[in-house]
N, C-alpha and C positions, 0 to 999 in steps of 0.2 A: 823631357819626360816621355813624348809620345815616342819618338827615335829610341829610348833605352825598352819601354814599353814592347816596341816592335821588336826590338834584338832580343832580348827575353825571351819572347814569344817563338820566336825563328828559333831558336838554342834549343828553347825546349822542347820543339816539334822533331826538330831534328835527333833532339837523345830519346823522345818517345819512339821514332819511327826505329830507331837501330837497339832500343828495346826489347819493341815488337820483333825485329827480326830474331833477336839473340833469343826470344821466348819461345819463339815459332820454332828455330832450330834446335833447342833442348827439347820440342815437344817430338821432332821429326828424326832425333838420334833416338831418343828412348823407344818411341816407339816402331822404328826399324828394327832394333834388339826384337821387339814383343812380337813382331811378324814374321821375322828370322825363326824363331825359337816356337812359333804357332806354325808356319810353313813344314817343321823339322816331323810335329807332331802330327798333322794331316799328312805327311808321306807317309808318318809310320803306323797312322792306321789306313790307307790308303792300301799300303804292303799286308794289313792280317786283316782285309776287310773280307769274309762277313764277322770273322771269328769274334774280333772284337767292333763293337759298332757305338760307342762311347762317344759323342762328341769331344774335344777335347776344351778344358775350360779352364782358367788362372782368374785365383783372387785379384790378380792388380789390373787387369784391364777384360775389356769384353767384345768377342769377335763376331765375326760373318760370313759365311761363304756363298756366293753368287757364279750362277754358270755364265757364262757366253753371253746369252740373251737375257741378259741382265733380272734372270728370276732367282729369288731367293733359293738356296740348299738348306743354309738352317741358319741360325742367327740368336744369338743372346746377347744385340745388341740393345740398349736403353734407348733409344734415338731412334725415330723415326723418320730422319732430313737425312735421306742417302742420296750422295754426287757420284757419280761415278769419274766426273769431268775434269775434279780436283787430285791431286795426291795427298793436301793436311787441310782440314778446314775445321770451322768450329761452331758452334752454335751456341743456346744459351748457358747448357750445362756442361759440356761434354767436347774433348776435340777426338779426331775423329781423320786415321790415317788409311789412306787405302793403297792396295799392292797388287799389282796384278804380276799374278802367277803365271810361269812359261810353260809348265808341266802343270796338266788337269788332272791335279790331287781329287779324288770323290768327284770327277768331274766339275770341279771348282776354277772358274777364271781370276774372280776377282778377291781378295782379302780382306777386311774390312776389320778395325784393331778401335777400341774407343777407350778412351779412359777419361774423368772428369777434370772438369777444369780447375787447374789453381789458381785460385783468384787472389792466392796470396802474393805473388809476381806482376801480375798487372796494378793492385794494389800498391807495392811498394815503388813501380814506376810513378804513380799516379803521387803518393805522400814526397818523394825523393823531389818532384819535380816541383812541387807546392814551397817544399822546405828552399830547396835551393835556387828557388824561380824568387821567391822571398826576399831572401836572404842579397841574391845578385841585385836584385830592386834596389833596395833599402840603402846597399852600397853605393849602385848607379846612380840613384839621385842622390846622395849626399854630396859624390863626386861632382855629376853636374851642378850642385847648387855651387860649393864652393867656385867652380870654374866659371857659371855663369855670374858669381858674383865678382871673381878675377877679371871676366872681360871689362862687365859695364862698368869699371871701378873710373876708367879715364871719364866715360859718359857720363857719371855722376858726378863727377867729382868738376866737369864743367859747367853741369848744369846747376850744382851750387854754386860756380864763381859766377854763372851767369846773375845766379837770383839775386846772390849779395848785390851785384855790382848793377842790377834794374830799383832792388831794396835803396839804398846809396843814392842811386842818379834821382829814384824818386823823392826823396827825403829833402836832399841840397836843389830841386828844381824847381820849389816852393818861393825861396826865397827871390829869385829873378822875377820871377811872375810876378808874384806881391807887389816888389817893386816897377814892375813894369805898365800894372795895373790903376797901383797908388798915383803914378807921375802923369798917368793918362786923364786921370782923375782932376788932378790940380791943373789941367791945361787951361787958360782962360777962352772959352773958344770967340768971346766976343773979339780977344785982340788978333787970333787966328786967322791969314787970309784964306779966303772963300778956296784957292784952289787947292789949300794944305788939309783943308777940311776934312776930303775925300782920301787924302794918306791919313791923316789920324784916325778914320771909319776903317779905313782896311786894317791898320795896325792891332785897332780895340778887336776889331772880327777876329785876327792873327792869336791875338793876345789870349781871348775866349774859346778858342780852339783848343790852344796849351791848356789853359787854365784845364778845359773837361779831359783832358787828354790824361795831363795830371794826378786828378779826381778818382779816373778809373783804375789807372796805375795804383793811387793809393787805394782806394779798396779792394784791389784785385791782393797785390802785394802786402800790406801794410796792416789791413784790420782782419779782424777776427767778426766775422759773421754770427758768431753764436754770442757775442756778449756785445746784445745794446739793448738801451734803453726806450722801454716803448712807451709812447705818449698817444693821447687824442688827438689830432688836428684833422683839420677841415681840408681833403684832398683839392675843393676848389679851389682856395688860397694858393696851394701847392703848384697846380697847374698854372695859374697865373700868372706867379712869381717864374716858375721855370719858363714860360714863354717869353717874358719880357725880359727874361736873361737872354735866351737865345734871335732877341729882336734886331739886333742888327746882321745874324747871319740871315733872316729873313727878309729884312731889306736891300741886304747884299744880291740876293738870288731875284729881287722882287717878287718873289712869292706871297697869295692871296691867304691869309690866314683865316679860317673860321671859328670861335667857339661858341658851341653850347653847353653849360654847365651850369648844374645845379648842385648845393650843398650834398657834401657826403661824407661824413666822420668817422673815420678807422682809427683804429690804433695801431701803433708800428712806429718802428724809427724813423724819423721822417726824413734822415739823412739816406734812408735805405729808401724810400720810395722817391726819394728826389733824383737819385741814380738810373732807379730805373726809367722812368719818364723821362731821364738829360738823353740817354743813351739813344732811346724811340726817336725822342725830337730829334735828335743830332741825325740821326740813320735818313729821319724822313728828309730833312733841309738838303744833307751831303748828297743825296739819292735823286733828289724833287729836281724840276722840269726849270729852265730857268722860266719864269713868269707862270709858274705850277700853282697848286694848291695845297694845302693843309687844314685838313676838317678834326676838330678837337671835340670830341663829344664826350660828356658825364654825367652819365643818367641812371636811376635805378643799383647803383653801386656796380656801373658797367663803365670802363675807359674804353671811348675806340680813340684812336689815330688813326688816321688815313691821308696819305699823300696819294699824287699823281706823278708818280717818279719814273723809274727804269723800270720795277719791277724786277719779280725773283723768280726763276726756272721752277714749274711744281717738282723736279727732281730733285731741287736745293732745299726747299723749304724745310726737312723734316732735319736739314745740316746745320741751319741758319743759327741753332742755339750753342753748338759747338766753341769751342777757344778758340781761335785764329780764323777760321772760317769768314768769307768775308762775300760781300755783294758783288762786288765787281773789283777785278783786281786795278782798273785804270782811276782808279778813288784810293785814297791814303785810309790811316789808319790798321789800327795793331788785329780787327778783326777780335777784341774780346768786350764788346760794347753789349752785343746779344748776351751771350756769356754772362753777364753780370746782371740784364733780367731777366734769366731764367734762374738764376743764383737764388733773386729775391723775391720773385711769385713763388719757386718750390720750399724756401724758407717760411713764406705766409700762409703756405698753400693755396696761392692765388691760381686763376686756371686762366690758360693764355690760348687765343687762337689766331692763326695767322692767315689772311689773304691773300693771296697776288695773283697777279696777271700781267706774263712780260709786256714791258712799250706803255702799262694803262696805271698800275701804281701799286700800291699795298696797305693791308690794315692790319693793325693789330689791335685787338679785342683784349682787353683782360677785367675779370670778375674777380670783385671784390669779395 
């Protein structure tokens, strides 16, 4: 649109510019005629001057005659803005052609011819270019729309097979987990020797990774944000449960956890605030120092989190809510964990603020 915009633009400056020339030059044939024909008449009283001493005048335009040293002889011009410098010029009312004489008619150098301006001419360049500057528009982007819709039609048309086929993969990846989950489940660990232990705790950490992994696929893909069900629950429950879900990636990293929480009762889908909080915790553990920290505070209808991780560039921070966007590219994941809470505080209209400082960790604040 901008590219058809500018060609437009260009086309029509250009048929304004030779317009103007073609108006200039009907103005500068006519009135050559009118200076011709006013020349013919100062010789011929010129020749019976004093006998007759009549300036000579015409209803269609009005003259001037000027000596040498550029002082007026006589003049019934309207116009007061005399060039001498020009040969057609024009002013507000009036254009305005000058002739210098080779024979000193009445002692006259210069000619000076005016007639008023037709503004019916610059008028019709001005509607002509409106109408078919318009008109060329209307065409141009129709054409481009269709064309730009011709290109991306391969780009759409993948990134639907892409969504079916993330749709799909999300759908069918449920049911391995489950059972991957259910069997870790049933494991007896008293008959488990001590050194399979340590693979069954990586597998479960394995396992709860996919699981969240999952989770956010599925709400990213799968559900509709505007149709849930909001209940009361007590967000410290919430918090609790979601730690002790993610307690063995925390034991994994030995990471020192802290909370302080107090009772806080919102309403909201709790499946939506459990997302958002998986997402936090997951970011701070995946991010956190091995033998770091985690400080979990809820106080006054305030969540902080805070790790003692990598840390996030302050260039990055205002990126960090983005889709794909990610903390560090030498870490996994799909980069749409932020993404989905900021989904859910702008769906609550919760307010979120973010801390960091590279090498010292990160906080996120959100108000309930």
């Amino acid at each position: 649109m901008l590219l058809v915009t500018v060609l437009v633009i260009a086309v029509s400056f250009i048929y304004y510019s030779s317009s103007i020339d073609r108006i200039n030059l009907q103005y500068k044939s006519m009135m050559q005629e009118f200076a011709a024909l006013q020349i013919k008449r100062l010789k011929w009283l010129h020749n019976h001057y004093p006998k007759y001493n009549k300036y000579p005048r015409d209803d269609r335009f009005n003259s001037a005659i000027y000596d040498l040293e550029y002082e007026e002889i006589f003049s019934t011009l309207k116009s007061k803005e005399i060039n001498f410098n020009k040969r057609l010029y024009f002013n507000k009312n009036y254009a305005i052609f000058v002739e210098v004489l080779s024979d000193y008619y009445l002692g006259a150098k210069y000619l000076f011819i005016e007639v008023p301006k037709n503004e019916t001419l610059i008028n019709n360049v001005y509607k002509k270019i409106a109408i078919f500057g318009l008109i060329a528009l209307i065409i141009l982007y129709i054409i481009g729309y269709f064309l730009a819709k011709l290109f991306i039609k391969p780009m759409r048309d993948s990134i639907e097979l892409l969504d079916c086929f993330i749709k799909d993969t999300t759908h069918e990846i449920n049911t391995p987990i489950s059972i991957i989950n259910s069997n870790i489940e049933m494991l007896d660990k008293d008959a488990i020797p001590k050194k399979d232990k340590k693979k069954i705790d990586r597998i479960k950490v394995a396992s709860k990774t996919l699981e969240n992994i999952y989770k956010d696929l599925k709400f990213t893909t799968l559900e509709n944000i505007n149709k849930k069900d909001n209940i009361e629950f007590n967000m410290k429950d919430l918090i609790i449960e979601r730690v002790d879900y993610f307690s063995m990636h925390i034991e994994s990293k030995k990471i020192e956890k802290s909370l302080d929480l107090e009772d806080c009762y919102i309403s909201g889908d709790r499946e939506m605030f459990a997302r958002m909080i998986d997402n936090i915790l997951s970011n701070a553990i995946k991010y956190n120092k091995f033998r770091g920290k985690i400080m979990i505070k809820l106080k006054d209808k305030t969540l902080i989190i805070e790790d003692s991780g990598v840390g996030i560039d302050e260039d990055s921070i205002e990126d960090i809510f983005k889709r794909y966007s990610r903390f560090n590219n030498s870490e996994g994941g799909f980069g749409i964990g932020l993404s989905i809470v900021k989904k859910v505080a702008d769906f609550y209209n919760l307010k979120i603020e973010v801390e960091s400082k590279k090498n010292i960790g990160t906080r996120f604040i959100i108000k309930c």
